[in-house]
PDB file with SEQRES, HELIX, SHEET and CRYST1 records, atoms N, CA, C and O in Angstrom:
SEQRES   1 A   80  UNK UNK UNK UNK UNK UNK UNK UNK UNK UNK UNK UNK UNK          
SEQRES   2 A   80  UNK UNK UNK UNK UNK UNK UNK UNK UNK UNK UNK UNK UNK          
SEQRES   3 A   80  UNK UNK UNK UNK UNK UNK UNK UNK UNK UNK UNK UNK UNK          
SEQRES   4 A   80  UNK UNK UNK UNK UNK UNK UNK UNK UNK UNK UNK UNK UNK          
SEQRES   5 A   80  UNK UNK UNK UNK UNK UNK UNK UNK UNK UNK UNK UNK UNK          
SEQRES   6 A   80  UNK UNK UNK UNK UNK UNK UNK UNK UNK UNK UNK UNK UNK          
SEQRES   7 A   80  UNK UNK                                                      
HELIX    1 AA1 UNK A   31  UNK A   33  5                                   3    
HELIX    2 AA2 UNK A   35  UNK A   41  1                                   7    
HELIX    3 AA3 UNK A   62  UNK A   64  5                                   3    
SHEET    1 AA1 3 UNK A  22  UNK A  26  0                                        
SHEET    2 AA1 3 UNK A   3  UNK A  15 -1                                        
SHEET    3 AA1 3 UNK A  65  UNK A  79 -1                                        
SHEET    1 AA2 2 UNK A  47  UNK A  52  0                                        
SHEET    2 AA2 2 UNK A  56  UNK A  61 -1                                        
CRYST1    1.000    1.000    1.000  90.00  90.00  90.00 P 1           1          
ATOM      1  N   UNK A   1      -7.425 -23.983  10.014  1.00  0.00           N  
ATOM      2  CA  UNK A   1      -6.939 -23.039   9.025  1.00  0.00           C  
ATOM      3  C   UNK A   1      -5.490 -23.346   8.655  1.00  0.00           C  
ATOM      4  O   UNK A   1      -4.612 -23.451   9.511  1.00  0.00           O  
ATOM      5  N   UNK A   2      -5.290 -23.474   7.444  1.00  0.00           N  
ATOM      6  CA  UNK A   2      -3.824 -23.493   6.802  1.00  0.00           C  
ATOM      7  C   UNK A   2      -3.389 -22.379   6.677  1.00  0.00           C  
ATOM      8  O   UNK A   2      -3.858 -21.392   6.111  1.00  0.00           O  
ATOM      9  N   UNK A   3      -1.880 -22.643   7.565  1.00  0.00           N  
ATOM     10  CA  UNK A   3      -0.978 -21.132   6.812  1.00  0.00           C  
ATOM     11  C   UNK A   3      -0.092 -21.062   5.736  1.00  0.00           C  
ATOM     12  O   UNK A   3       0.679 -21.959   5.396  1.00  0.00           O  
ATOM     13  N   UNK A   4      -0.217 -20.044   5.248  1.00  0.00           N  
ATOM     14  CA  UNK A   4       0.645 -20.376   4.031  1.00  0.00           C  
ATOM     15  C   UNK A   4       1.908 -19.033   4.091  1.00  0.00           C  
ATOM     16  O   UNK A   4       1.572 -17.855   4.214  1.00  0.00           O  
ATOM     17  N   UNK A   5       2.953 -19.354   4.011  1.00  0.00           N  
ATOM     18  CA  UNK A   5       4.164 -18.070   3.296  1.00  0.00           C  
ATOM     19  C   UNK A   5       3.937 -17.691   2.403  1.00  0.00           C  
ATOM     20  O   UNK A   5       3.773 -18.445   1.444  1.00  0.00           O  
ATOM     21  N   UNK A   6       3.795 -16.057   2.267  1.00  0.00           N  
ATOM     22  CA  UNK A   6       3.311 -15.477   1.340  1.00  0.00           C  
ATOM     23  C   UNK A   6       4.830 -13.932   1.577  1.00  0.00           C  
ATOM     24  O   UNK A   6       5.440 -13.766   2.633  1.00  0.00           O  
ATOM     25  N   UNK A   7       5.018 -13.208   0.475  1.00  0.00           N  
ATOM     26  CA  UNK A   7       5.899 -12.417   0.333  1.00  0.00           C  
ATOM     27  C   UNK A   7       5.133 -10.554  -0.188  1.00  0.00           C  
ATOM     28  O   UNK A   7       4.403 -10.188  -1.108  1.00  0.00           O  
ATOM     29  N   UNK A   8       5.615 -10.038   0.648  1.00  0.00           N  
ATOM     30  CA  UNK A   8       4.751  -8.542   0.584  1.00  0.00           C  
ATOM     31  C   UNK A   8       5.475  -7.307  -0.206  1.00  0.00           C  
ATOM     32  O   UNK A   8       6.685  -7.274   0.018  1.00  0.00           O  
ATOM     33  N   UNK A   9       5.190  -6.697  -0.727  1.00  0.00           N  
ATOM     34  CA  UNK A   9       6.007  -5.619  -1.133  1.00  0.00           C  
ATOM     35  C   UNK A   9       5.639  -4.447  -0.309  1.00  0.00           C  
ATOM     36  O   UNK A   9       4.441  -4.198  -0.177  1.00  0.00           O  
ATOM     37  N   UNK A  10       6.567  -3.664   0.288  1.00  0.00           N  
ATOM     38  CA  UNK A  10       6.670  -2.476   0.960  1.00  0.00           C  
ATOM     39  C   UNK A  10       6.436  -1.381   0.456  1.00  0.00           C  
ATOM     40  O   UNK A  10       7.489  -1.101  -0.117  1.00  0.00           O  
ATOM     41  N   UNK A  11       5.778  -0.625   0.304  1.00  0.00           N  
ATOM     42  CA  UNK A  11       6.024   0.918   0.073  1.00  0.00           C  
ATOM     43  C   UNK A  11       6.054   2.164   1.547  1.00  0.00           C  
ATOM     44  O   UNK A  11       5.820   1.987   2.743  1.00  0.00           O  
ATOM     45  N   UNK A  12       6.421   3.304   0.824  1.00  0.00           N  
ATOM     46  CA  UNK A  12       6.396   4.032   1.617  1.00  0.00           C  
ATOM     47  C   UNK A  12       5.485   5.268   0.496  1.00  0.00           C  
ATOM     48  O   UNK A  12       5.715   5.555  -0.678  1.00  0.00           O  
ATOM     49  N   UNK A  13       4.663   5.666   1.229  1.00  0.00           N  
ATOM     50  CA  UNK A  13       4.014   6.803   0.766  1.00  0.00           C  
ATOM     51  C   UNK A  13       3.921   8.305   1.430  1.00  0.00           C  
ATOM     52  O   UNK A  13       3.195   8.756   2.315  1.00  0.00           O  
ATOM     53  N   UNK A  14       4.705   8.745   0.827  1.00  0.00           N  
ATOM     54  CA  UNK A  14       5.720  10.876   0.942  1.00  0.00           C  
ATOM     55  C   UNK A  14       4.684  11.356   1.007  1.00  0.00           C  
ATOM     56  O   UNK A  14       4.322  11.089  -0.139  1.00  0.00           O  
ATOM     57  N   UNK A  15       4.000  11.787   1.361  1.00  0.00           N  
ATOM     58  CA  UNK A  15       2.754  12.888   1.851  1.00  0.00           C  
ATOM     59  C   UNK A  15       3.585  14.495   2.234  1.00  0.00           C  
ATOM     60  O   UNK A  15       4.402  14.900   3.061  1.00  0.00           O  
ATOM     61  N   UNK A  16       2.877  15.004   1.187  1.00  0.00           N  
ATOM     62  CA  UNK A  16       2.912  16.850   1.047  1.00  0.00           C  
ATOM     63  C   UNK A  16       4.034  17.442   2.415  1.00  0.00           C  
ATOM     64  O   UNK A  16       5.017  18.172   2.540  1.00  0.00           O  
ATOM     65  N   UNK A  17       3.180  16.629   3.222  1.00  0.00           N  
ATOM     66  CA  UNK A  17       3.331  17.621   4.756  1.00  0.00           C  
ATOM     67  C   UNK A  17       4.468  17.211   5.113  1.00  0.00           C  
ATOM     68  O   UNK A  17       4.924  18.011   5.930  1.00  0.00           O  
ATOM     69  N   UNK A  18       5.488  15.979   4.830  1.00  0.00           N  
ATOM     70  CA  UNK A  18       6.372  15.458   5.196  1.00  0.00           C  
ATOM     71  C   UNK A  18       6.549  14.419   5.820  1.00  0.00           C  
ATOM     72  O   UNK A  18       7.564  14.047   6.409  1.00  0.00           O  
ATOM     73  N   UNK A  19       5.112  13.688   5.659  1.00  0.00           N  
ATOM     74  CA  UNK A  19       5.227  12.235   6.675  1.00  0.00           C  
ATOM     75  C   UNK A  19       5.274  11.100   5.459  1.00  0.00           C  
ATOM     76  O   UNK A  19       5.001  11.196   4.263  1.00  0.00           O  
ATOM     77  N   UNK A  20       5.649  10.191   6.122  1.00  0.00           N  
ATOM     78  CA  UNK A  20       5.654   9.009   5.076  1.00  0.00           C  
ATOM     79  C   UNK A  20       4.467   8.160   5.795  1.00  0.00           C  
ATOM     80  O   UNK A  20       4.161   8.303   6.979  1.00  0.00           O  
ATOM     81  N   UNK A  21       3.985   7.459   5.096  1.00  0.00           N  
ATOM     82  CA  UNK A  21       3.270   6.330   5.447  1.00  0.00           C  
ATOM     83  C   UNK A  21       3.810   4.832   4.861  1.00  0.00           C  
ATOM     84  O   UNK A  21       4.307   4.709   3.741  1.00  0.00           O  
ATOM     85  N   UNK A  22       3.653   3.887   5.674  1.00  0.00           N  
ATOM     86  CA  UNK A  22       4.288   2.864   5.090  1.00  0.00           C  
ATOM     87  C   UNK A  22       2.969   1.953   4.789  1.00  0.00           C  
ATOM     88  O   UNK A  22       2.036   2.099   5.579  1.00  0.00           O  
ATOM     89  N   UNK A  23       2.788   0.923   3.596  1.00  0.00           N  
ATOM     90  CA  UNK A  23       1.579   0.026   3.341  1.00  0.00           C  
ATOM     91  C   UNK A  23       2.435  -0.988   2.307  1.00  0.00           C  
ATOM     92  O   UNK A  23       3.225  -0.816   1.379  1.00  0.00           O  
ATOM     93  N   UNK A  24       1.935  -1.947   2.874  1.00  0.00           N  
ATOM     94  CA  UNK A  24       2.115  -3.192   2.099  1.00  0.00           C  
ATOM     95  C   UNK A  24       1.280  -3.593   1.225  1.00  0.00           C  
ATOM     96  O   UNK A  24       0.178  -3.045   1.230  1.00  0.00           O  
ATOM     97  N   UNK A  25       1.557  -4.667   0.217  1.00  0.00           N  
ATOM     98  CA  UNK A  25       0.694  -5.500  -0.639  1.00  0.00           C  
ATOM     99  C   UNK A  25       0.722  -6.673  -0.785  1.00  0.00           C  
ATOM    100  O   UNK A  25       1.582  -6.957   0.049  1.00  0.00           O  
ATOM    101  N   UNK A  26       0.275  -8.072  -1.450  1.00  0.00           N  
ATOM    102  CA  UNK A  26       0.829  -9.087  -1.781  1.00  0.00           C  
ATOM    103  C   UNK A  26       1.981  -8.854  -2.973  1.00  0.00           C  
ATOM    104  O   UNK A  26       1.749  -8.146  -3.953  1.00  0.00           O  
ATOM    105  N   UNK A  27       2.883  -9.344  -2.822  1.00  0.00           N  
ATOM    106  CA  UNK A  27       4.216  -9.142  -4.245  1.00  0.00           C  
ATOM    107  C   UNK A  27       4.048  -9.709  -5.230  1.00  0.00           C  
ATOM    108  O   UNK A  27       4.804  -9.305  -6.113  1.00  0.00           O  
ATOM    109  N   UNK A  28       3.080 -10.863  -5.674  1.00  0.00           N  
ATOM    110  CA  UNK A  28       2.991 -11.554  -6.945  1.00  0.00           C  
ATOM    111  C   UNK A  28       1.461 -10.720  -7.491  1.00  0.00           C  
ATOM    112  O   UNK A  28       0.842 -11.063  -8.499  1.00  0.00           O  
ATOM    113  N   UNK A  29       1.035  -9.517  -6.521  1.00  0.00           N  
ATOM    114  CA  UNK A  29      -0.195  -8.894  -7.014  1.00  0.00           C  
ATOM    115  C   UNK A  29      -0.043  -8.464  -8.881  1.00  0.00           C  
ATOM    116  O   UNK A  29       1.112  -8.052  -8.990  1.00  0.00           O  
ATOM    117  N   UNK A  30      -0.412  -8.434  -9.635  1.00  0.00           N  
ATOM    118  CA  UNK A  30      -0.331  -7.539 -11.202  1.00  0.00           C  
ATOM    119  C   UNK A  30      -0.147  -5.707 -10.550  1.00  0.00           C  
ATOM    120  O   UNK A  30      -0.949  -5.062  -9.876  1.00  0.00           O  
ATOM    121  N   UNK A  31       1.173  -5.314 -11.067  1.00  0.00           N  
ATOM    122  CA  UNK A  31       0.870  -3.831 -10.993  1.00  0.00           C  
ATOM    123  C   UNK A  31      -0.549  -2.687 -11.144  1.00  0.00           C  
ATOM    124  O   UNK A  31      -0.882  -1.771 -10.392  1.00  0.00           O  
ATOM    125  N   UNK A  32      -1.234  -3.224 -12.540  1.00  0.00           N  
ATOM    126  CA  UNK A  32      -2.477  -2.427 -12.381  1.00  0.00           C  
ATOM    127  C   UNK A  32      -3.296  -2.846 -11.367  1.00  0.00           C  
ATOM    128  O   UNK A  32      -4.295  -2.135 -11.256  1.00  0.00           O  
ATOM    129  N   UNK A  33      -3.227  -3.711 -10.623  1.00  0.00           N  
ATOM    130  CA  UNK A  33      -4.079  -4.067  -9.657  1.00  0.00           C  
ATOM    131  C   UNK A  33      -3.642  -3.616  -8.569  1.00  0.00           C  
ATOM    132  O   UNK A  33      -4.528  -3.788  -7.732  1.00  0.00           O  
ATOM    133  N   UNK A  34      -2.426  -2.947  -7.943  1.00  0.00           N  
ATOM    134  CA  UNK A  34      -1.664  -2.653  -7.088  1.00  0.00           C  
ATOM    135  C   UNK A  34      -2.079  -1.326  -6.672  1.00  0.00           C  
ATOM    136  O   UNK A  34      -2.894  -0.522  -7.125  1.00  0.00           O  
ATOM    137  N   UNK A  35      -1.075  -1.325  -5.418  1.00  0.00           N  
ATOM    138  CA  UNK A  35      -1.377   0.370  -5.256  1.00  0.00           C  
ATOM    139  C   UNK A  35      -0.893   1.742  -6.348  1.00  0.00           C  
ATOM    140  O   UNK A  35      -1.429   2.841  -6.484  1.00  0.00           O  
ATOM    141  N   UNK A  36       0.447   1.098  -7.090  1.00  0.00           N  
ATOM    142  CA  UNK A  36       0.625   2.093  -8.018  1.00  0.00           C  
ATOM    143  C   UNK A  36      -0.063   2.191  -9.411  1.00  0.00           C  
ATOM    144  O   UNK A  36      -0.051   3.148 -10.185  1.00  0.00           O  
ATOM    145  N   UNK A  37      -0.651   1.009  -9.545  1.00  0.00           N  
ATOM    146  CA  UNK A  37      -1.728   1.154 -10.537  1.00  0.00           C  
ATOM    147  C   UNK A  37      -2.913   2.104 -10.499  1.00  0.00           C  
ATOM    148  O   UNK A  37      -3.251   2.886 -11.388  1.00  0.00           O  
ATOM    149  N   UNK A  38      -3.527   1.888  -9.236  1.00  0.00           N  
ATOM    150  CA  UNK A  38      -4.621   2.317  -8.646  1.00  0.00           C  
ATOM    151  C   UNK A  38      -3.858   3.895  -8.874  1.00  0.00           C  
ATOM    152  O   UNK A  38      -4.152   4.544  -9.878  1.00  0.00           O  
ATOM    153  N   UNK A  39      -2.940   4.397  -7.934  1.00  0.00           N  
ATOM    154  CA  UNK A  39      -2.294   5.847  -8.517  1.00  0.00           C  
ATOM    155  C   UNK A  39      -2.385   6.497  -9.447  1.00  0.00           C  
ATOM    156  O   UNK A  39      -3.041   7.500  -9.730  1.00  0.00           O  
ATOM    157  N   UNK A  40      -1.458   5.692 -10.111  1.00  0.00           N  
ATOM    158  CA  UNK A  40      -1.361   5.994 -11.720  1.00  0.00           C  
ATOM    159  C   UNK A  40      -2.947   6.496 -12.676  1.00  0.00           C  
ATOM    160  O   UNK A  40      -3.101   7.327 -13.570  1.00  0.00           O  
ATOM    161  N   UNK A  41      -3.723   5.753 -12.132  1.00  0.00           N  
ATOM    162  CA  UNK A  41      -5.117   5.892 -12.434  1.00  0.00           C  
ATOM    163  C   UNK A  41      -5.878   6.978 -11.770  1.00  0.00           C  
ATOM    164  O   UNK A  41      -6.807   7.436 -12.436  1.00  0.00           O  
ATOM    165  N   UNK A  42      -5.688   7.448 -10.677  1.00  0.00           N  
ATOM    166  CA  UNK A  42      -6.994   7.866  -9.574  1.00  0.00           C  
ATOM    167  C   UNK A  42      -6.990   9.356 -10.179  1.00  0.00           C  
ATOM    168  O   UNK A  42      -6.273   9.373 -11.179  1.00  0.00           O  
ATOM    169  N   UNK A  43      -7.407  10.283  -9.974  1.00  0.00           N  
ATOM    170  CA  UNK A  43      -7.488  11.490 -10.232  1.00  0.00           C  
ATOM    171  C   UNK A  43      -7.587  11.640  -8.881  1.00  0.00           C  
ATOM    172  O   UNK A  43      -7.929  10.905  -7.954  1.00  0.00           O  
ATOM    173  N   UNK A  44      -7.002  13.369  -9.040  1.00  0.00           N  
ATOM    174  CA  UNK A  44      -6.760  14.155  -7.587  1.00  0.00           C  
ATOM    175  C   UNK A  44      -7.831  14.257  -6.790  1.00  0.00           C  
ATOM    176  O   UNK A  44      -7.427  14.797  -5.760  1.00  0.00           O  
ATOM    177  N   UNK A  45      -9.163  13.995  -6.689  1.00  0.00           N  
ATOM    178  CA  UNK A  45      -9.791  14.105  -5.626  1.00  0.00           C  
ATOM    179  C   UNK A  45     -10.193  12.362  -4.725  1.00  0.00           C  
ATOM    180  O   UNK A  45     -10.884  12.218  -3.716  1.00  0.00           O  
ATOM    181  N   UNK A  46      -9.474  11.269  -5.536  1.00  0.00           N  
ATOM    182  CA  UNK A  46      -9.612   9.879  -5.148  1.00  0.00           C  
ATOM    183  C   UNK A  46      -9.028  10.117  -3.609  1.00  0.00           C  
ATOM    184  O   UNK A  46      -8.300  11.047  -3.262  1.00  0.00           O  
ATOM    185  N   UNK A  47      -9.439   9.237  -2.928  1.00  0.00           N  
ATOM    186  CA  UNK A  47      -9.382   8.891  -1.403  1.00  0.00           C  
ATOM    187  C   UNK A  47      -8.733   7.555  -1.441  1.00  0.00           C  
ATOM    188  O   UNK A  47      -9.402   6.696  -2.015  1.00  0.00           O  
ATOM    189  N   UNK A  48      -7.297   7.086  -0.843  1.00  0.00           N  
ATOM    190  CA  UNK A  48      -6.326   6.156  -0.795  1.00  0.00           C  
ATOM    191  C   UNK A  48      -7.243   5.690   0.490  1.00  0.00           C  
ATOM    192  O   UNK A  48      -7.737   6.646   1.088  1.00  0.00           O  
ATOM    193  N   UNK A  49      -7.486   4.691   0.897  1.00  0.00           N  
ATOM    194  CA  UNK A  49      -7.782   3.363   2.296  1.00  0.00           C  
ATOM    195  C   UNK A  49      -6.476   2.970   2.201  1.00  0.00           C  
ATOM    196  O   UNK A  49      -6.281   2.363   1.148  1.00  0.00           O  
ATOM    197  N   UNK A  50      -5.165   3.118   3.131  1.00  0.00           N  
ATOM    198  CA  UNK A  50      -4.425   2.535   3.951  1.00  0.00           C  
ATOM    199  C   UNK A  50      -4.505   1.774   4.906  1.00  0.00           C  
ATOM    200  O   UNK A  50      -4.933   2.419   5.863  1.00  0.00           O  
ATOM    201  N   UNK A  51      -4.320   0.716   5.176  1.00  0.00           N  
ATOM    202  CA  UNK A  51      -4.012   0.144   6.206  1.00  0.00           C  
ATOM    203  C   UNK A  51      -4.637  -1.223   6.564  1.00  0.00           C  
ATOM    204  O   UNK A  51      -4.721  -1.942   5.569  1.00  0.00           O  
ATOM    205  N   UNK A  52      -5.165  -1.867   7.864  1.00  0.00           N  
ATOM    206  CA  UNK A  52      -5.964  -3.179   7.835  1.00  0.00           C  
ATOM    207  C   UNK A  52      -5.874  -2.806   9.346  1.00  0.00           C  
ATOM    208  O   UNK A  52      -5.277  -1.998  10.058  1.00  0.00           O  
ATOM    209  N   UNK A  53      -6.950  -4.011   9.483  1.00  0.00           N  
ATOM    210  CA  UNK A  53      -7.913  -4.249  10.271  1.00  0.00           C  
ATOM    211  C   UNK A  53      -7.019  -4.118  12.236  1.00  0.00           C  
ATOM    212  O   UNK A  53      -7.755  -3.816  13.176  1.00  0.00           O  
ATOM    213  N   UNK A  54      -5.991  -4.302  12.405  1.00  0.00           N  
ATOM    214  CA  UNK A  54      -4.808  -4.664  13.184  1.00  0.00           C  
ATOM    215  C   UNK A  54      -4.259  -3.214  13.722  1.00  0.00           C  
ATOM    216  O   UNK A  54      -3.823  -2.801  14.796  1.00  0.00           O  
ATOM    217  N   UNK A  55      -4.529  -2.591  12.285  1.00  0.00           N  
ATOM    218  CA  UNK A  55      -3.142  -1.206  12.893  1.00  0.00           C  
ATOM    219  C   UNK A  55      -3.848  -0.182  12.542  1.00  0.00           C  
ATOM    220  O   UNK A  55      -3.322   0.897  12.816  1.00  0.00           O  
ATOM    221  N   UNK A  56      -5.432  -0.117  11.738  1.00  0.00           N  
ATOM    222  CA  UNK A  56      -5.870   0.630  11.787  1.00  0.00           C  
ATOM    223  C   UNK A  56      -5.752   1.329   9.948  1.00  0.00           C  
ATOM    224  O   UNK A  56      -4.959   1.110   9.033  1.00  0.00           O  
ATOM    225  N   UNK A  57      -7.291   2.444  10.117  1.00  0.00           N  
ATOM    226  CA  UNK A  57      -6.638   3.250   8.761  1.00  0.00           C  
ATOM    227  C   UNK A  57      -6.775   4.354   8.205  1.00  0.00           C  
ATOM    228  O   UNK A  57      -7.548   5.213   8.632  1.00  0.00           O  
ATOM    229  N   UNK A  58      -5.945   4.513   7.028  1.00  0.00           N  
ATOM    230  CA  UNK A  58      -5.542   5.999   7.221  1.00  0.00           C  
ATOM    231  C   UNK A  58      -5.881   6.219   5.602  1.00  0.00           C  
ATOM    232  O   UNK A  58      -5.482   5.596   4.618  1.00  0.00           O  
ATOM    233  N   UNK A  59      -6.897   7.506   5.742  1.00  0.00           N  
ATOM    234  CA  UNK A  59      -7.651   7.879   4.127  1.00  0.00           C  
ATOM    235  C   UNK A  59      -7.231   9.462   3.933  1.00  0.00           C  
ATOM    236  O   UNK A  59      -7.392  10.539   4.508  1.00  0.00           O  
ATOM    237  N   UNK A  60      -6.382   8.746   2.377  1.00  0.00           N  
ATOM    238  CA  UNK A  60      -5.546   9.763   2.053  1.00  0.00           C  
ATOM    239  C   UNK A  60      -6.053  10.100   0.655  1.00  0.00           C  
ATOM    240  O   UNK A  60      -6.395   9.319  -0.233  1.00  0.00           O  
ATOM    241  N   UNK A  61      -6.029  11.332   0.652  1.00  0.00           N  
ATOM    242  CA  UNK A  61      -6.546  12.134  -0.600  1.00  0.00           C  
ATOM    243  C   UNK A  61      -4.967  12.223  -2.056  1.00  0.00           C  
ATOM    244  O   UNK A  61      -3.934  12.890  -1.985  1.00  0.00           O  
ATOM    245  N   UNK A  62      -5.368  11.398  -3.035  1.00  0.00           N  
ATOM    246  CA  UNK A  62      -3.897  11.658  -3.606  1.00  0.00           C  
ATOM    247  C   UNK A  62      -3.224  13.287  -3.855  1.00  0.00           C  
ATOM    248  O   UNK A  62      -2.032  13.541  -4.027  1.00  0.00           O  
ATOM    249  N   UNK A  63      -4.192  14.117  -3.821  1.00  0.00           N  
ATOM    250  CA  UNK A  63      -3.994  15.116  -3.967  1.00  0.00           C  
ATOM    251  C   UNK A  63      -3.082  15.623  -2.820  1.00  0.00           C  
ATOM    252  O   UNK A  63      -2.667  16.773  -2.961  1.00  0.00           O  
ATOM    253  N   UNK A  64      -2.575  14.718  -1.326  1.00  0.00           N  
ATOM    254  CA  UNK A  64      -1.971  14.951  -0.905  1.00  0.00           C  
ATOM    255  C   UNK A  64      -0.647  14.372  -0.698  1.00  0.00           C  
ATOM    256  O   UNK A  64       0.195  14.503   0.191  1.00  0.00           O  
ATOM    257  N   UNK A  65      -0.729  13.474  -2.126  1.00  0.00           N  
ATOM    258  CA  UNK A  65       0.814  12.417  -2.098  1.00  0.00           C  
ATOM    259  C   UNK A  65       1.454  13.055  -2.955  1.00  0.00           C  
ATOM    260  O   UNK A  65       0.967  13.352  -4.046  1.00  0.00           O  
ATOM    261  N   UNK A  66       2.807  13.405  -2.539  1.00  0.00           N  
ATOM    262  CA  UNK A  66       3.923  13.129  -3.204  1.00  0.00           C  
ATOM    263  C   UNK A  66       4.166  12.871  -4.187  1.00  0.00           C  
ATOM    264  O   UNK A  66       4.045  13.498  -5.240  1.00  0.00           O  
ATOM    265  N   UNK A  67       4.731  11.425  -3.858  1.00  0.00           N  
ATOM    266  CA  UNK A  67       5.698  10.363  -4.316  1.00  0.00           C  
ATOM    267  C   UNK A  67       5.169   9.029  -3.506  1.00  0.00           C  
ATOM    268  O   UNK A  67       4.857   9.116  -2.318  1.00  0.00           O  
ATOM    269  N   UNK A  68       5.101   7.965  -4.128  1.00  0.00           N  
ATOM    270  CA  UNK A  68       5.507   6.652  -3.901  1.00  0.00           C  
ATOM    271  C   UNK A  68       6.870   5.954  -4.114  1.00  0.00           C  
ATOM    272  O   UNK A  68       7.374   6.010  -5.236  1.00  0.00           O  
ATOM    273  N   UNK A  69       7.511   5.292  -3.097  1.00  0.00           N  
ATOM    274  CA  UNK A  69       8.506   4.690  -3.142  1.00  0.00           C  
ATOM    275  C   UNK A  69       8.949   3.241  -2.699  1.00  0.00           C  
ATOM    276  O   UNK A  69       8.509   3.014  -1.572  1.00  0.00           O  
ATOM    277  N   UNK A  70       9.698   2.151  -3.229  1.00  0.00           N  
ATOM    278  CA  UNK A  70       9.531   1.106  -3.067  1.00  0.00           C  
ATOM    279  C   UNK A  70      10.087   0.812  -1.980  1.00  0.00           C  
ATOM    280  O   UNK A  70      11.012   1.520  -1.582  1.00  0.00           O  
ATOM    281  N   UNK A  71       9.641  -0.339  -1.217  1.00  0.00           N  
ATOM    282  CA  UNK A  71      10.770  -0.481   0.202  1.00  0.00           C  
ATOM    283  C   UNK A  71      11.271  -1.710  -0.171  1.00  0.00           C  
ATOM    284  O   UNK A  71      11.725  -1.851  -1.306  1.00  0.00           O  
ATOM    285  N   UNK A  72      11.247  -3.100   1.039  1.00  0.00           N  
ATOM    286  CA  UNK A  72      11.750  -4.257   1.416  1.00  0.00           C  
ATOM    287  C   UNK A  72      10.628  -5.064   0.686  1.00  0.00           C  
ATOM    288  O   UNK A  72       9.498  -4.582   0.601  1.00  0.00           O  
ATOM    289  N   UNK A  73      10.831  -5.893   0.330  1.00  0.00           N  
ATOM    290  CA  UNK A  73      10.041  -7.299   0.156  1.00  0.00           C  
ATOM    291  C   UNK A  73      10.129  -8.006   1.299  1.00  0.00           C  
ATOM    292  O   UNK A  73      11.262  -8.288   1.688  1.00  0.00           O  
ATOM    293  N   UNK A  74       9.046  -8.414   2.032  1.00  0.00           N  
ATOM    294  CA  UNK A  74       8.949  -9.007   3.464  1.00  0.00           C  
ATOM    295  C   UNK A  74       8.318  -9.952   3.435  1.00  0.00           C  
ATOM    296  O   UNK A  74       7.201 -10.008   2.922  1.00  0.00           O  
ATOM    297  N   UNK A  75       9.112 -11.214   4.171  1.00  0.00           N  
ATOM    298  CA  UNK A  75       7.868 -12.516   4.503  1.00  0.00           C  
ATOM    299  C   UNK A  75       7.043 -12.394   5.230  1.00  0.00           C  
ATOM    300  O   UNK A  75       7.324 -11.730   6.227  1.00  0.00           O  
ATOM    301  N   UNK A  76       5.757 -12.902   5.131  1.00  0.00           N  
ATOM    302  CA  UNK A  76       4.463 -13.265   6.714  1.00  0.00           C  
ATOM    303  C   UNK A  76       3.928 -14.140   6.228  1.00  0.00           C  
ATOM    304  O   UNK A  76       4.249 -14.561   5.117  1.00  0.00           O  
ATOM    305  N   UNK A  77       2.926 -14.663   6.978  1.00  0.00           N  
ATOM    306  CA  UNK A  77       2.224 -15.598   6.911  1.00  0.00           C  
ATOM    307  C   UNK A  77       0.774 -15.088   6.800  1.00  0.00           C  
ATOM    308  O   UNK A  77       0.400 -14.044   7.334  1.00  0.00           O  
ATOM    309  N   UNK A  78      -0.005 -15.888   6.078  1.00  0.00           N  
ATOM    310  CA  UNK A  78      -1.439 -15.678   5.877  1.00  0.00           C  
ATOM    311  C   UNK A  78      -2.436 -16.965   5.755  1.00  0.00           C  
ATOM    312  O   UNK A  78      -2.178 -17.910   5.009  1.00  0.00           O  
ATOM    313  N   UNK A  79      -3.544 -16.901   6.528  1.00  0.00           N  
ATOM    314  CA  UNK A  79      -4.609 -17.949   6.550  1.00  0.00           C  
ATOM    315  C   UNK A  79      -5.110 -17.964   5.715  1.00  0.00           C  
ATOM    316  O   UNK A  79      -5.623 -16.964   5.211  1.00  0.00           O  
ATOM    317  N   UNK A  80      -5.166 -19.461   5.107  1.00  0.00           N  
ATOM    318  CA  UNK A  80      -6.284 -20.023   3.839  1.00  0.00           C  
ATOM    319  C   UNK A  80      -7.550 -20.686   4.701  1.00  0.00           C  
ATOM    320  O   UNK A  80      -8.512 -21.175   4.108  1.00  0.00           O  
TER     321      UNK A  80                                                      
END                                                                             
């Protein structure tokens, strides 16, 4: 398997109750394809899938977000 450097964009997602959640993406993803696309789009009873396979995940009703906010752009690595 080849690894390749790849660059992530951070968010943090403000939930009602006062917690944030943090979720990443790929950074060269297209916005409508992104998580704030997907937002921007979902209507209040859509169900958010957070997370991956590693840390686990967390299904969030937008009706209970906030706000989205941008974080760090972060390097990792990913298998081709």
């Amino acid at each position: 398997m080849k690894k390749e450097q790849k660059y992530y964009q951070i968010y943090h997602i403000h939930l009602l109750n006062g917690e944030v959640i943090e979720a990443s993406e790929a950074y060269d993803l297209p916005a409508e394809k992104g998580l704030v696309g997907k937002f921007e789009k979902a209507d209040d009873n859509e169900i958010f899938e957070i997370g991956d396979s590693v840390s686990g995940f967390a299904y969030i009703p937008k009706r209970s977000i906030l706000f989205l906010s941008t974080g760090d752009v972060r390097e990792g690595w990913c298998c081709q």
